[in-house]
C-alpha positions, 0 to 999 in steps of 0.5 A: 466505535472501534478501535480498528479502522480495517477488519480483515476476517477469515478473508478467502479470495480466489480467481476462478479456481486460483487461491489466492488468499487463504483465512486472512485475518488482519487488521489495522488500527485508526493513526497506525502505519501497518505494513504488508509484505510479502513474496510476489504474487503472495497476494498483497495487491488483491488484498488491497483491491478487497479493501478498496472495494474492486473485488469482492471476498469469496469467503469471509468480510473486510471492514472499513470504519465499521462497514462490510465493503463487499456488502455495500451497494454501489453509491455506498461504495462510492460514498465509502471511497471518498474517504480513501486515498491511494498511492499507486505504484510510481505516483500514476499522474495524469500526464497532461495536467500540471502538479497544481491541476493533479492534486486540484482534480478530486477535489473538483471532482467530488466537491463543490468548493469554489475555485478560491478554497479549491486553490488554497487546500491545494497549496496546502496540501502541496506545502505539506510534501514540499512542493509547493513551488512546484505547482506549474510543472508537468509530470514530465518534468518531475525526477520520480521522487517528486512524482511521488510526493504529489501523487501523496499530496494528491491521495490527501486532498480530500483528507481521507481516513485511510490511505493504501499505498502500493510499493511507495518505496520502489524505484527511489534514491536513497534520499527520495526514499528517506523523503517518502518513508518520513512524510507517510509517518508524519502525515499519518500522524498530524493527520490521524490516519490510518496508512496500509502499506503494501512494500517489499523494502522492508528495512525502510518499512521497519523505521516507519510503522507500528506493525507488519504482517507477513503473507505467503501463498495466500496466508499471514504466516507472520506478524507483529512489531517492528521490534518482534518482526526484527527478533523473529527467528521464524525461517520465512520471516528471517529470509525476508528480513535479511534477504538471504538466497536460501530458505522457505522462499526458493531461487530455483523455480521446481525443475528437474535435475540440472544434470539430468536435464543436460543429458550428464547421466553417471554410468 
């Protein structure tokens, strides 16, 4: 068995004549945390729908535990993805079910447990992100960083090997943002998964994971440990990290001179 849980070879992705991803090789080794970052629209988001299977690599392979994802026939992919969990971008709960009724849905969904076992792993799994007692909420009811740790708790209920979590970070507090960076390092580690992050909050990113990869119009133009990712002196990696105006990343999108284009031509 290898060591990596996720293999990303040479990986080519385009929607219909748009590159989006260019020869991507990444990957992502079983109990680690690994973030992916990026500029918007540097395609991080596809890259995570390819592992998970929606889209399919126009060049190139994604493993997961050892299978090629755009190979598989659709009931392996189905089968593959029961051992996936999500975290979407702002927890995307179903409104018209409580916090209980959200994390007990997969495991309804795609077991056969009875009602009593149903009910105890969802106490289980709610006790682990602290909210528990927040059981007969409804998500309306839930500030956004509540939202968010049931999502988790809900993305853990079948106690998946690998869990991608889209922008975990954004729209929080300080303290819901500490709250979420923690339980994603602690739940990988008691849990042994694999977590694949998808953030642009890079200095929270920093204090939870074991290795980063940067990608820039389709390409990892940077990667390594958080200490090697914080030392680097590559320019992109140095913008990124510090935020700074200037650099490979432009504030300007291309446009004509700014004189030129108010008519404020010299004689």
């Amino acid at each position: 068995m290898s060591d990596n849980l996720v293999e990303v070879r040479d990986l080519s992705f385009a929607y219909a004549d748009r590159l989006v991803l260019q020869g991507v090789n990444l990957a992502a080794r079983r109990g680690q945390v690994v973030a992916i970052m990026g500029n918007s629209g540097c395609g991080k988001t596809t890259l995570m729908r390819l592992i998970g299977g929606q889209l399919k690599p126009t060049q190139g392979q994604v493993r997961v535990d050892g299978e090629s994802v755009g190979e598989l026939k659709l009931r392996d992919l189905y089968r593959l993805r029961r051992r996936m969990g999500m975290l979407f971008q702002f927890g995307a709960l179903f409104t018209d079910m409580t916090v209980y009724e959200n994390v007990a849905f997969q495991l309804r969904e795609h077991t056969d447990l009875p009602e009593e076992m149903v009910r105890d792993l969802v106490l289980m799994k709610l006790n682990a992100v602290g909210l528990r007692g927040a059981q007969d909420l409804m998500p309306a009811e839930l500030s956004g960083g509540m939202a968010r740790r049931v999502a988790l708790a809900r993305a853990i209920a079948l106690d998946p090997m690998l869990i991608m979590y889209d922008e975990p970070f954004a729209g929080l507090d300080p303290i819901s943002l500490g709250i979420t960076g923690d339980l994603i390092r602690r739940l990988t580690d008691t849990l042994g998964l694999t977590s694949l992050v998808v953030t642009h909050d890079v200095q929270e990113s920093l204090k939870i994971v074991d290795y980063v990869y940067f990608i820039s119009e389709g390409v990892v133009v940077a990667q390594g440990t958080p200490k090697e990712i914080r030392a680097s002196d590559l320019s992109y990696v140095h913008q990124f990290v510090h935020g700074e105006e200037d650099g490979p990343v432009p504030f300007h999108y291309p446009a004509p001179a700014y004189a030129e284009e108010l008519g404020l031509r010299h004689a």
